[in-house]
C-alpha positions as CSV (number, residue, x, y, z in Angstrom):
1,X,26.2,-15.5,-4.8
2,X,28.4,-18.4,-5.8
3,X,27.0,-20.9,-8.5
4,X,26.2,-20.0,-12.0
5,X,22.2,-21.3,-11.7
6,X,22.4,-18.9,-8.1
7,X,23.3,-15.8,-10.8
8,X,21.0,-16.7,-12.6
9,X,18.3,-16.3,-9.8
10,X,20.0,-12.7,-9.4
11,X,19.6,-11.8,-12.6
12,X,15.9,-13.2,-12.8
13,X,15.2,-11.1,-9.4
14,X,16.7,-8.1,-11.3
15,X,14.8,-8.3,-14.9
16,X,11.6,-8.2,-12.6
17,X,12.2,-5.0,-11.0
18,X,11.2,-6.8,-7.4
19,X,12.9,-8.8,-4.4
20,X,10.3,-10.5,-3.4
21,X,10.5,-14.1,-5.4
22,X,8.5,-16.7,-5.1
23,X,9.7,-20.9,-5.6
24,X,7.7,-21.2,-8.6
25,X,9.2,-18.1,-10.4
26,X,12.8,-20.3,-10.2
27,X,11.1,-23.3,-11.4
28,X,13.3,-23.1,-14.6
29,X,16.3,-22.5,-12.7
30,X,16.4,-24.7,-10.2
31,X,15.3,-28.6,-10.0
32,X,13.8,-28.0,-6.9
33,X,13.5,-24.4,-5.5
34,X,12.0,-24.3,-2.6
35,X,15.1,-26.7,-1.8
36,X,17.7,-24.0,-3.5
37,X,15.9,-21.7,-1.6
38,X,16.1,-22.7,2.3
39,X,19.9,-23.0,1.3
40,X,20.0,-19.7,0.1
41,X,18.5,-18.5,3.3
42,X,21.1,-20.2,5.2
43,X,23.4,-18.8,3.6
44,X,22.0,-15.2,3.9
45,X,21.3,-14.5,0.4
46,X,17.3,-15.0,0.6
47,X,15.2,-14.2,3.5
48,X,12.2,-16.1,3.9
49,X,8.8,-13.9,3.8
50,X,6.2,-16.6,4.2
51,X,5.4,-19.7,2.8
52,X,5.9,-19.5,-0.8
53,X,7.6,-16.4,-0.5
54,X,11.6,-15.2,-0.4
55,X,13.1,-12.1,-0.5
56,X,16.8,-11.3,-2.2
57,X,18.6,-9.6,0.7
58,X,21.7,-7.1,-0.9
59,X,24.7,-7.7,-0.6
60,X,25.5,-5.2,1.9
61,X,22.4,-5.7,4.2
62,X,23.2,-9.7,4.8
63,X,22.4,-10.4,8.6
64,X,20.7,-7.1,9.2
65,X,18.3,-6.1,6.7
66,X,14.7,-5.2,7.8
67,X,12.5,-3.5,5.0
68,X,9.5,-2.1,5.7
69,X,6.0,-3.8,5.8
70,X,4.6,-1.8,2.9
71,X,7.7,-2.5,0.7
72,X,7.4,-6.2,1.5
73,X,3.7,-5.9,1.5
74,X,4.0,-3.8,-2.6
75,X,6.6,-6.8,-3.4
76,X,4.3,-9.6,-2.7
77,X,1.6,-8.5,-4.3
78,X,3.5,-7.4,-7.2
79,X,4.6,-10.8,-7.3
80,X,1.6,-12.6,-7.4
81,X,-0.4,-9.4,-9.7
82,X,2.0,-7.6,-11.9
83,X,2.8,-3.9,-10.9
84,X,0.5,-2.3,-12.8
85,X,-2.3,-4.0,-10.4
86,X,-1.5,-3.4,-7.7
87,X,-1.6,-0.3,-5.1
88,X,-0.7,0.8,-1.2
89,X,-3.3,1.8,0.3
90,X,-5.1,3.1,3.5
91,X,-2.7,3.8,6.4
92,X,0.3,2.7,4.0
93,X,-0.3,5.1,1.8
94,X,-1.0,7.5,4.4
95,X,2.2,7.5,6.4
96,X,4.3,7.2,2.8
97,X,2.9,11.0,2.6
98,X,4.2,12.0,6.2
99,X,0.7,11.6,7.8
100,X,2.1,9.5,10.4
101,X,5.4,9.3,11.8
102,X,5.8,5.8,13.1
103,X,6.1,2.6,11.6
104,X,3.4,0.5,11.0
105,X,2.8,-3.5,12.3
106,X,0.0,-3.8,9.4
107,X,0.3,-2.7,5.6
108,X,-2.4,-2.4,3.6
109,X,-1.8,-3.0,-0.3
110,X,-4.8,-3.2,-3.2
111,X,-5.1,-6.3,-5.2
112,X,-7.7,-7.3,-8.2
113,X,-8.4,-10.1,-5.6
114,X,-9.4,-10.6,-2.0
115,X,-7.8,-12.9,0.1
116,X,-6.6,-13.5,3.4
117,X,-3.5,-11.4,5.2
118,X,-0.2,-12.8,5.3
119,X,1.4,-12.7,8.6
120,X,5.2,-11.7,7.7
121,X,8.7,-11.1,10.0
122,X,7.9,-7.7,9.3
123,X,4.6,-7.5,10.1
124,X,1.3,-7.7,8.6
125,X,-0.2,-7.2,4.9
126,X,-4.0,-7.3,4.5
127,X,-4.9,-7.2,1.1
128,X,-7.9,-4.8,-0.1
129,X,-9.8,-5.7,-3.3
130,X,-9.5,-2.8,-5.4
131,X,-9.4,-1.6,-9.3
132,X,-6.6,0.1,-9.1
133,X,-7.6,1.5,-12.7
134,X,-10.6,3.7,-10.5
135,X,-7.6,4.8,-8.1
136,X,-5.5,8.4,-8.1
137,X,-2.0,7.1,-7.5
138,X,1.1,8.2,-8.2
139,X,4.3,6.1,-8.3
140,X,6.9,5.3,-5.5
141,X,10.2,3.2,-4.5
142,X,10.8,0.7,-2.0
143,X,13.7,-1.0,-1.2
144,X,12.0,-4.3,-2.3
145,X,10.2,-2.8,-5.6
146,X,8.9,-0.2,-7.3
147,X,5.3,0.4,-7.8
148,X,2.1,2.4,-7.3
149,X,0.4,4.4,-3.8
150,X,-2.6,6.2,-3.7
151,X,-2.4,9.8,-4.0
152,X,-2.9,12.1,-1.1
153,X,-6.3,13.1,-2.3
154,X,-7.0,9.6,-3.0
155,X,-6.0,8.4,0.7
156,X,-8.1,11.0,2.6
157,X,-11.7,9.7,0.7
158,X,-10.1,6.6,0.7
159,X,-10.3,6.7,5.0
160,X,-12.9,8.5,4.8
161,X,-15.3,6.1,3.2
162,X,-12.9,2.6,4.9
163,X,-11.8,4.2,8.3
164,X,-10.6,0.7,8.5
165,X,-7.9,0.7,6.3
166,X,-6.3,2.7,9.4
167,X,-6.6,-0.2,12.1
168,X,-8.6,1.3,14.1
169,X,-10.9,5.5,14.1
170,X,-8.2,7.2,15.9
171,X,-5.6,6.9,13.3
172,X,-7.6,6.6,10.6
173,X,-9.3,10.2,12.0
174,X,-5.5,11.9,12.7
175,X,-4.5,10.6,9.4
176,X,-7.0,11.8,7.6
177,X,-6.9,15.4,9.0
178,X,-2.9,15.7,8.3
179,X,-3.7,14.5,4.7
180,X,-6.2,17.5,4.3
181,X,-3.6,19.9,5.6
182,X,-1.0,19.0,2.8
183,X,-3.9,18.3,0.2
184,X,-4.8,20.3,-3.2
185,X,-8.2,21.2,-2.5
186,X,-9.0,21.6,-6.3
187,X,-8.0,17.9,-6.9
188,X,-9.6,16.1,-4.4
189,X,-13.1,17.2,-5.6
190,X,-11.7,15.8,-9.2
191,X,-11.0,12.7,-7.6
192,X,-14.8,12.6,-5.3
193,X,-16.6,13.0,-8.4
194,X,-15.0,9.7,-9.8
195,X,-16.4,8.2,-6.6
196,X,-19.6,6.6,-5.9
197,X,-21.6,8.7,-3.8
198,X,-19.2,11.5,-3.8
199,X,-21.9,13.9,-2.6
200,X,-23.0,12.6,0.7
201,X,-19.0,11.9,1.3
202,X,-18.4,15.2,1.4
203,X,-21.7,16.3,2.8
204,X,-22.9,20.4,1.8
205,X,-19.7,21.2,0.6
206,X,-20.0,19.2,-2.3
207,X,-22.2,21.5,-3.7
208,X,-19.2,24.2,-4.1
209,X,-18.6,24.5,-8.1
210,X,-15.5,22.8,-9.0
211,X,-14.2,26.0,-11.3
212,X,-14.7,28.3,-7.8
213,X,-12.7,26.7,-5.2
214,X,-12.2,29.0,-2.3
215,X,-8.4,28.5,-1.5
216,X,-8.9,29.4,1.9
217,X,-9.0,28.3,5.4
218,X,-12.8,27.9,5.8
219,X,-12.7,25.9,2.8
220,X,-10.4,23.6,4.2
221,X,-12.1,23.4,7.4
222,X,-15.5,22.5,5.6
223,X,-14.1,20.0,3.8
224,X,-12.6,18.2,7.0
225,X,-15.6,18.3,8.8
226,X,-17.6,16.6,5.8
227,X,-15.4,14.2,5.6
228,X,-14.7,13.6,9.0
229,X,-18.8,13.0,9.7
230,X,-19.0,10.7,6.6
231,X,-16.0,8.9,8.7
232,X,-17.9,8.8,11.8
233,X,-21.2,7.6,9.8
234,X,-18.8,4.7,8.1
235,X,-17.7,3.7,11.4
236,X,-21.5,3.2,12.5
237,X,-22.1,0.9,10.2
238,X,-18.9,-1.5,9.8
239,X,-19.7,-4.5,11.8
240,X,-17.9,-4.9,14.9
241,X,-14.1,-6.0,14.8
C-alpha cells in the first residue's frame, strides 16, 4: 500500500483487530476519506461493503477475496458497537458449529440496537437487538475480525424461542435438532434457567432436577421434542413474513 498516510490506514485497520473500516474512522488520516477510499478500491486494496463501509482486502487475496457473510456481518457490527457488544447469532451461529453445511445468503449478528439489514456483495446481515451480556457465547475468528458467537446451547433456545433467526421453520427445525445432538445436556438447562420463561420452553422436561441429568438417549430425545413444540408454538404466533 504505497503512501505513508495509506500505512497509516493499515496500521489503523490493524490496532482495531477488524477489516471492516468505516470513512469516518480515517477522518484523521485522510482530508477526505471516502475520496481516499474509492481510490483504494480501485486500486484493490479496499473493497467496498456498503455505503459507509470498506473492507481491507490482504495482500494476497487482491482480485479474488470473498469472506463470508457472518465475518463481514461480525466486522460491521463490531465497527459500529465495539466487540465486546456484539454477537452472531441464530443460523450464523448455528452453521459456525457444523449444524449446517452450506453457506448462508443472510447472517444474523446481535447488536445493543435494532436497525435495518444491510444488503452486502456477500450477502445479507440482519441485525438482532440483543444484550449480549444475557447471552452464552464463546469466542471465534474470522477472517475479517475476531469476536463473539453464541454457544451451542445458547443457539438451540435461541431457535427455539426466534425460529426466525433461521430464515425460514425448516432450517431453523434441522438446525436445531443437529445442535441437540452435539449439545451438553447439563449446560443447556444452566443456560434455560437464565431465560425468561425457561419452563414452558422446554415443556415437562423442565421439571428434571438440574444435579440428576439422565445422560441418556431418552433424555435427549425429551428435550428435542420440548423444544421442537415450543418452536412450532413460536412459529404460530410470529406474524406472517
Amino acid at each position: 500500500m504505497p503512501g505513508n498516510k495509506d500505512d497509516e490506514l493499515r496500521v489503523l485497520v490493524a490496532t482495531r483487530g477488524n477489516r471492516i473500516v468505516r470513512p469516518r474512522d480515517a477522518a484523521h488520516i485522510y482530508r477526505t476519506p471516502t475520496a481516499e477510499f474509492a481510490r483504494l478500491a480501485d486500486q484493490g486494496v479496499l473493497a467496498r461493503v456498503a455505503t459507509g463501509y470498506w473492507a481491507l482486502v490482504p495482500d494476497l487475496e487482491r482480485g479474488r477475496w470473498r469472506p463470508d457473510t457472518a465475518a463481514i456481518a461480525l466486522g460491521v457490527a463490531r465497527a459500529d458497537y465495539e466487540r465486546d457488544a456484539v454477537a452472531l447469532v441464530g443460523a450464523t451461529a448455528a452453521r459456525h458449529h457444523g449444524a449446517w453445511p452450506r453457506a448462508l445468503a443472510v447472517a444474523f449478528v446481535a447488536t445493543p440496537k435494532q436497525r435495518p439489514g444491510l444488503q452486502t456483495p456477500y450477502g445479507e446481515i440482519r441485525f438482532v437487538k440483543r444484550d449480549i451480556a444475557l447471552l452464552d457465547v464463546e469466542a471465534m475468528h474470522t477472517e475479517v475480525t475476531d469476536g463473539w458467537t453464541t454457544t451451542r446451547e445458547q443457539t438451540i433456545l435461541d431457535l427455539a424461542r426466534r425460529p426466525d433467526l433461521a430464515g425460514d421453520v425448516a432450517t431453523a427445525r434441522t438446525m436445531l435438532t443437529d445442535l441437540l445432538h452435539q449439545a451438553d445436556i447439563a449446560h443447556l438447562f444452566e443456560v434455560a434457567r437464565k431465560t425468561r420463561g425457561w419452563r414452558a420452553l422446554l415443556g415437562p422436561i423442565a421439571q428434571v432436577d438440574e444435579h440428576n441429568h439422565r445422560e441418556d438417549g431418552r433424555l435427549r430425545d425429551d428435550v428435542l421434542a420440548g423444544l421442537l413444540a415450543a418452536q412450532t408454538r413460536r412459529v404460530k404466533e410470529l406474524p406472517p413474513a
